[in-house]
C-alpha positions, 0 to 999 in steps of 0.5 A: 734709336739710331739712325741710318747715316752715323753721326760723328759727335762731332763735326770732323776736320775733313767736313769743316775743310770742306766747308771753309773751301765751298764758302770761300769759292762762294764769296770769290763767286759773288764778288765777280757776279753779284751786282749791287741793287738799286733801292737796296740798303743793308740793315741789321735788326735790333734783336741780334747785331748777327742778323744782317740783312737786305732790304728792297724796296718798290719804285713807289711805296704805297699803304697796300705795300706788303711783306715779304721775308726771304732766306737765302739757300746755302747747304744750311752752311754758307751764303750771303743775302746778296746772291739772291739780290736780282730775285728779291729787287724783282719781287720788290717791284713787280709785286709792289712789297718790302723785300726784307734778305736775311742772313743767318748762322751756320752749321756746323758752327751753329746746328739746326735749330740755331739757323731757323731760330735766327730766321723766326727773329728776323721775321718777327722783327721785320714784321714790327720794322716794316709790316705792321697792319700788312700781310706777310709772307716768308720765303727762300731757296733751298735750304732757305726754303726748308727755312720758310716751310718750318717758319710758316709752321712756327708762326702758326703755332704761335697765334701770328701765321703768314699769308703765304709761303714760298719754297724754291727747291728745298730740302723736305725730308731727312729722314731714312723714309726720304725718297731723295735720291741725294742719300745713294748719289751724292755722299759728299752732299749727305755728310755735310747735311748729317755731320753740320746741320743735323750734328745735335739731332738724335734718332729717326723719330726726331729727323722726322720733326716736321719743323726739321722734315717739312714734308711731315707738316700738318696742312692746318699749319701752312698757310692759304696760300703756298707756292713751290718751285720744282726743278726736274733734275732735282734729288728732292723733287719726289718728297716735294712732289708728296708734299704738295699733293697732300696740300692739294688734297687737304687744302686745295685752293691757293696751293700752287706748284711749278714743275721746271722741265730739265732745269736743276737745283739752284738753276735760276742763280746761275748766269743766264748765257750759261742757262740757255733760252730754255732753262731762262724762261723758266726761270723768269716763269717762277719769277713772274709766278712768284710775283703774281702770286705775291702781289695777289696774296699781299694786297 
């Protein structure tokens, strides 16, 4: 069956141009802004030496301290834990958890599902590192929290489902029945979704995987608790706004969403003098709800 957007067989030099040039004005970026953490130490899980990761820790360690995965966003293309550092130490000590900040390979390099998988291995071996006998809960923005919609699925159908999971703006649906308004406004933007991360998918039915599409998840495969964060001004923010009124219907309870008024994709990593007062008390509102949530949920 083919599908609305064309896919090359493979990805084309334009594209991978395209992508060398994001990832190397993303790690400019980050060496100027991102700042180290305290209680922060860099580790690699024993299944794969690529599974590089963060993980922080709270101020005080006690027997009720919980889990929390997070996967960092990136157009499923690039990125690195530490952007998502003044987040995860947050977590780590307002909610009182193990924060554990995943890394992952990339598409075009590696397509869906190499990514995903990269994320199920590291969760299930931080799950034996620092969460036996807690509760677990897996996270991410973006991307990362397309990542965490699918994982929470996974691990459900393997018998081992999460306590909650936390998605912030992520990509929910990629198939032609998507209502985002990325596909008519930002080409740029679609190609690098259709021509890298979903190079080997194969027809509209298959984009409309639930593991690929989270839209399409069963609610008896999420967790009891969920918690989204909505920005206004976000291309995906229809098809989250669907998918969280489904969960309401079916699961009701424990089904938490926060609509971010004039705030957009990936506001809360930029700079806060950049942000203004208004779009900074946002952030820090699904900071402190996330965090509420957690220490509620994980306890």
């Amino acid at each position: 069956m083919s599908t609305v957007y064309k896919r090359p067989q493979c990805a084309t030099w334009f594209l991978r141009f395209r992508i060398s040039l994001m990832r190397g004005i993303g790690a400019i970026l980050r060496f100027l802004l991102v700042k180290p953490y305290p209680r922060a130490t860099v580790t690699y899980s024993d299944t794969n030496p690529r599974h590089r990761c963060i993980v922080y820790r709270p101020p005080t360690m006690t027997a009720a301290t919980g889990l929390y995965v997070h996967i960092h966003g990136g157009g499923f293309s690039g990125g690195v834990p530490e952007e998502d550092g003044e987040f995860c130490s947050y977590l780590a000590e307002k909610a009182d958890l193990t924060v554990v900040s995943a890394q992952y390979r990339f598409a075009p390099e590696h397509p869906f599902p190499t990514g995903l998988n990269d994320a199920l291995e590291v969760v299930e071996w931080a799950k034996r590192e620092y969460g036996v006998g807690k509760k677990l809960a897996v996270g991410g923005s973006s991307s990362g929290g397309t990542f965490a919609l699918a994982l929470a699925q996974l691990l459900a159908r393997k018998g081992t489902p999460l306590d909650s999971v936390v998605a912030l703006y992520p990509v929910m649906d990629f198939s032609p029945d998507s209502k985002s308004t990325l596909p008519e406004k930002n080409p740029w933007i679609r190609d690098l979704f259709h021509e890298a991360y979903l190079l080997k998918v194969d027809g509209d039915d298959d984009l409309k995987n639930p593991i690929l599409s989270p839209k399409y998840a069963p609610a008896a495969q999420m967790p009891p608790s969920i918690v989204m964060i909505i920005p206004e001004v976000d291309p995906n923010r229809p098809d989250m706004e669907d998918f969280m009124e489904r969960m309401e219907r079916e699961k009701g309870v424990g089904v938490i969403s926060l609509f971010c008024a004039k705030c957009f994709h990936g506001w809360d990593h930029i700079s806060e003098w950049l942000l203004g007062p208004e779009r900074t008390k946002s952030k820090w509102e699904a900071l402190d709800l996330i965090a509420t949530e957690m220490r509620k949920v994980l306890h």
